[in-house]
C-alpha positions, 0 to 999 in steps of 0.5 A: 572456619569459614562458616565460623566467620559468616555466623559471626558476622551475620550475628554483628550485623543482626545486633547492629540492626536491633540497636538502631531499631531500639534506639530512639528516634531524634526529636527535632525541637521546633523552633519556638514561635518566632512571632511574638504578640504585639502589645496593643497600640497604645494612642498617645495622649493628645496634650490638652489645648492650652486655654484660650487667652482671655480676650482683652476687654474692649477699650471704653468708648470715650465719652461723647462730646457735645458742640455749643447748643446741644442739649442733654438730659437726666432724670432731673435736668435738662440742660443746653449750653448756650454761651462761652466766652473768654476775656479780662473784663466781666460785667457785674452789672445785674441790671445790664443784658450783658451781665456775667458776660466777658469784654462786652459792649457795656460800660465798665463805670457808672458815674453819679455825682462825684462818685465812680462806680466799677460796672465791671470785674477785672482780672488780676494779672495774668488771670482771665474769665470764662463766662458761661451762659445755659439754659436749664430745666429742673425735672425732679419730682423733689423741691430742691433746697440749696444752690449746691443741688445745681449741676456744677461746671468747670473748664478744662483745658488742654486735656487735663487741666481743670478750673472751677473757681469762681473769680470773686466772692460770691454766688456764681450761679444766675438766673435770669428772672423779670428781664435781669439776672439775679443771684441765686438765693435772693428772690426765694430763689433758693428752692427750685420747684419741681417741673420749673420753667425752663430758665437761663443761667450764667456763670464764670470762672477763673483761669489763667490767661494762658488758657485765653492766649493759647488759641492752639490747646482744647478747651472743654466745658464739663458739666455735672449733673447726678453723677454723671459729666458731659463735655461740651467742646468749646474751642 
């Protein structure tokens, strides 16, 4: 009996064995990669550079200013401002050195017989004249055919305020010919040759007497002359 029972253990434990070496053997799954792939590094964008601020145009200069004496020029001038003058009494007299000049040392009255004569303009009230005298160089290569082809000129007074009538009627460009002024026009004088000599020239205008009295406010002379205008500062 007792070897019955060895027998049978021996044939368990036998069986036992061969099922441990049939069954299969534990696969051990690997864990899977834990290192994952790193996207490739994407460079942000730089933002663009906002575009430069446009550069604020340079101030113009202002125009030069010239002083009593001075000369400038153009192709067809040459001009040079020789007298500025403020007053209530202009002479009219053409025969006189002082004509078209303000509160001169000249007689106003001429006399003749029982007959007065006025020598001189006097303003109306609260006006005043500004005498002007140039000297004046015609270049161009053109004969000039009208008055109106003179460089024009004009007060202006404390920065803005502009005068350019004459103060009566009439012509108020003169030249100066034979030793006395004569009006522009008479004498032929209506054309002015290329290359004429140098001559000089007076002329006036009516302005309020303010600009005369107000000794503390700018006043500029402008002169005109082919498109272009040149201060001349005279007080």
């Amino acid at each position: 009996m007792k070897k019955l029972w060895a027998v049978i253990l021996a044939a368990a434990l036998a069986l036992s064995l061969a099922a441990c070496a049939a069954a299969p053997a534990e696969v051990t799954e690997e864990p899977a990669d834990s290192t994952t792939e790193t996207p490739a590094e994407v460079t942000p964008e730089t933002p663009e550079a906002p575009e430069a601020e446009a550069e604020a145009p340079a101030e113009e200069a202002a125009p030069a200013e010239y002083a009593l004496g001075d000369t400038v020029e153009t192709d067809r001038w040459r001009f040079t401002l020789t007298a500025f003058t403020l007053g209530t009494n202009l002479c009219k007299d053409a025969e006189s050195d002082d004509y078209l000049i303000v509160d001169g040392d000249y007689e106003t009255t001429f006399t003749w017989g029982d007959e007065t004569y006025d020598l001189a303009y006097v303003a109306a009230d609260g006006r005043a004249f500004a005498a002007v005298g140039y000297e004046l160089q015609y270049l161009g290569k053109e004969t000039l055919e009208s008055m109106d082809q003179l460089p024009d000129v004009w007060v202006d007074y404390d920065d803005g305020y502009l005068f350019a009538d004459p103060p009566y009627t009439g012509d108020t460009a003169f030249v100066r010919v034979d030793g006395t002024f004569t009006p522009v026009g008479e004498q032929n004088l209506w054309q002015l040759e290329p290359l004429s000599p140098q001559a000089e020239y007076r002329d006036c205008l009516d302005i309020p007497q303010e600009v005369m009295d107000n000794t503390e406010a700018p006043i500029r002379l402008v002169v005109s002359m082919d498109g272009t205008e040149y201060a001349y500062r005279v007080r």
